[in-house]
C-alpha positions in Angstrom: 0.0 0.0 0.0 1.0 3.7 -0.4 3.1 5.6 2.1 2.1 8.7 3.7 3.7 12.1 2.0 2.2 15.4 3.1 1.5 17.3 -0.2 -1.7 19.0 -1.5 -4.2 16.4 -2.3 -6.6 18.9 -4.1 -4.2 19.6 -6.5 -1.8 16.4 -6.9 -2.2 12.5 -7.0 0.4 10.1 -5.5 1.3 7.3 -8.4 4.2 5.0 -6.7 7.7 6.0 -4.6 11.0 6.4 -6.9 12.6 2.3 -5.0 15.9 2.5 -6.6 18.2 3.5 -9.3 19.1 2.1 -12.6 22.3 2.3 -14.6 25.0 5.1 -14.3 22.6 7.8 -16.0 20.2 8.7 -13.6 17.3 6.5 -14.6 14.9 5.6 -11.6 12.9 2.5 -11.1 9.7 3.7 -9.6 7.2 1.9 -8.2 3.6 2.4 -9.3 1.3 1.9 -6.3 -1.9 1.0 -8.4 0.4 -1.9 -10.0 0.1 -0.2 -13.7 3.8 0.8 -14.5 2.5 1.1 -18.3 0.6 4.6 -17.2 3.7 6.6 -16.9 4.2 5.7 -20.4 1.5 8.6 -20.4 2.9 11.4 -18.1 5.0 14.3 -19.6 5.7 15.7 -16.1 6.1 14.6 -12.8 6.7 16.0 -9.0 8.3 14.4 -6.4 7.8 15.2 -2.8 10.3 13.4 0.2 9.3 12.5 3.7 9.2 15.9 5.2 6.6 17.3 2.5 9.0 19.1 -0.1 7.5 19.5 -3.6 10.2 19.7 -6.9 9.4 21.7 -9.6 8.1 19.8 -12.1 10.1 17.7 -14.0 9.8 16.7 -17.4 9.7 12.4 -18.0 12.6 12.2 -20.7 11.4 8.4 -21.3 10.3 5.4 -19.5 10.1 1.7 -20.2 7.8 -0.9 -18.0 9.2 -3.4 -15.8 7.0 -5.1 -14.1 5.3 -3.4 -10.8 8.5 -1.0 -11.9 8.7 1.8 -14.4 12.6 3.0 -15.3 11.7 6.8 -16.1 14.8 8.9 -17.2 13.4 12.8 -15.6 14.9 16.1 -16.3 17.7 17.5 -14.8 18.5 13.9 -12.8 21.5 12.8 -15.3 24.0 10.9 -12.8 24.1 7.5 -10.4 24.7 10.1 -7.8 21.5 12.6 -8.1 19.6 9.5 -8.6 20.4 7.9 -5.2 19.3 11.4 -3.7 15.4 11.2 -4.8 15.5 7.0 -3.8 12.1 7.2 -1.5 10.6 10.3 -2.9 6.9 10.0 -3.6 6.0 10.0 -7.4 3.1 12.6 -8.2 1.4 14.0 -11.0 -1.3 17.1 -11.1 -4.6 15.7 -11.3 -5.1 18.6 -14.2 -2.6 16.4 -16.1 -4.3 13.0 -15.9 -6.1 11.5 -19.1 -9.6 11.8 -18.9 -11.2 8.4 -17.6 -13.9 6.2 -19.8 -16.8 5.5 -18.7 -16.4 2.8 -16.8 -12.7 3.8 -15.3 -12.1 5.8 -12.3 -9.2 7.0 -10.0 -8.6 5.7 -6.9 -8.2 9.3 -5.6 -12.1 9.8 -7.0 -13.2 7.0 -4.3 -11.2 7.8 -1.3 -13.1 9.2 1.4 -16.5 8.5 -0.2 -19.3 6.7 2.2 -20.6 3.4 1.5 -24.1 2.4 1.9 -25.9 -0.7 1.2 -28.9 -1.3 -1.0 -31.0 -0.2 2.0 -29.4 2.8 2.6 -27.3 2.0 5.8 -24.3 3.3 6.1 -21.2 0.9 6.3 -18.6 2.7 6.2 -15.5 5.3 4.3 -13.4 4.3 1.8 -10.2 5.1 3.5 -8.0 3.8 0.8 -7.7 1.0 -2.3 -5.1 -1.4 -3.5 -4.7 -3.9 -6.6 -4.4 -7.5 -5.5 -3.6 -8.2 -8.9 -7.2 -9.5 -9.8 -9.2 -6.4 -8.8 -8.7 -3.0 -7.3 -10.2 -3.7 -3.3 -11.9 -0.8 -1.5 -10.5 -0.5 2.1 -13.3 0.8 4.1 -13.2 2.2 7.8 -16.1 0.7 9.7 -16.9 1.8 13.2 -13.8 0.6 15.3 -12.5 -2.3 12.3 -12.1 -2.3 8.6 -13.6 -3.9 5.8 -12.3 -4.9 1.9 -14.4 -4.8 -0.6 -14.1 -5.5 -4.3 -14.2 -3.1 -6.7 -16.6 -4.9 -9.2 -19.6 -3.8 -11.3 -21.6 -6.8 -9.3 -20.7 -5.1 -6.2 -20.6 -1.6 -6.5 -23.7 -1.0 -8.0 -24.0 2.5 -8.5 -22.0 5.9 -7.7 -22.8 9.5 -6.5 -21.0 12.9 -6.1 -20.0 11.6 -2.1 -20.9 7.8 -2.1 -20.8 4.4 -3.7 -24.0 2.0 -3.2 -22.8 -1.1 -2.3 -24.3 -4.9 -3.1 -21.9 -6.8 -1.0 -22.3 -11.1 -1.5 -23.2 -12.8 1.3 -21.4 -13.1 4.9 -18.8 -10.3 3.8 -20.3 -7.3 6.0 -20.9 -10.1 8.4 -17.3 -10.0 9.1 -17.3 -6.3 10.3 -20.0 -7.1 12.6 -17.9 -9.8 14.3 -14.9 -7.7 14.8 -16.8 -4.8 15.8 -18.1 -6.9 18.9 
């Protein structure tokens, strides 16, 4: 799951952490959180923010080729081993202005977090407090009363959206689970 920076989340999304360096000319493997290396394929321009909250200017992405969880992304102005090592744990960002627009069916994980989830009845289970990709699906993380709950991000079970929540048609037994651990 994703780390905690402190940067302006109205304005930026976090994509991954820069996890190492490749080669002698500054290329950096970075991590993508949501598991899609391929989408910085897409990005002309990135930020990077370290630990205690410091933005970059933005820097332009020279080139990048997909490995794996990992994209190796030449950026501006990083040309040696040695300036490379000193962005190694940087969080990865982009302004949301600069994101593709989504199809219909597609979403952001930023666009979910903090929503409320109800059932088909209107009850209220939760907030999304976060996602992740377990490789099959993207899974809702949802804060509920004093535990959490995951749910799957699927068109079966999220069965419709609004401006602050997602309706939820959860199978069987799976809210029963947050009952238990509440008591």
């Amino acid at each position: 799951m994703a780390e905690d920076f402190d940067y302006p989340t109205d304005q930026y999304v976090l994509l991954g952490k820069i996890a190492k360096v490749h080669g002698l000319k500054g290329e950096v493997k970075i991590y993508s959180y949501s598991g899609q290396a391929k989408n910085f394929c897409g990005y002309k321009e990135l930020v990077l923010v370290d630990s205690a909250g410091c933005l970059t200017l933005p820097l332009d992405v020279l080139k990048v080729r997909v490995q794996g969880k990992m994209a190796i992304t030449q950026l501006s102005s990083v040309t040696s081993r040695n300036q490379a090592e000193e962005i190694v744990g940087h969080g990865v960002l982009v302004k949301k202005n600069r994101l593709p627009d989504t199809a219909e069916d597609e979403y952001y994980w930023y666009q979910y977090e903090g929503k409320l989830i109800h059932d088909l009845a209107g009850q209220t289970i939760g907030r999304v407090e976060s996602l992740f990709n377990n490789g099959a699906q993207d899974i809702l993380v949802v804060k509920s009363g004093a535990g959490e709950i995951l749910i799957p991000v699927t068109k079966s079970i999220i069965v419709q959206e609004t401006a602050d929540a997602l309706i939820v048609d959860p199978p069987a037994g799976l809210l029963d689970l947050v009952h238990e651990a509440d008591d």
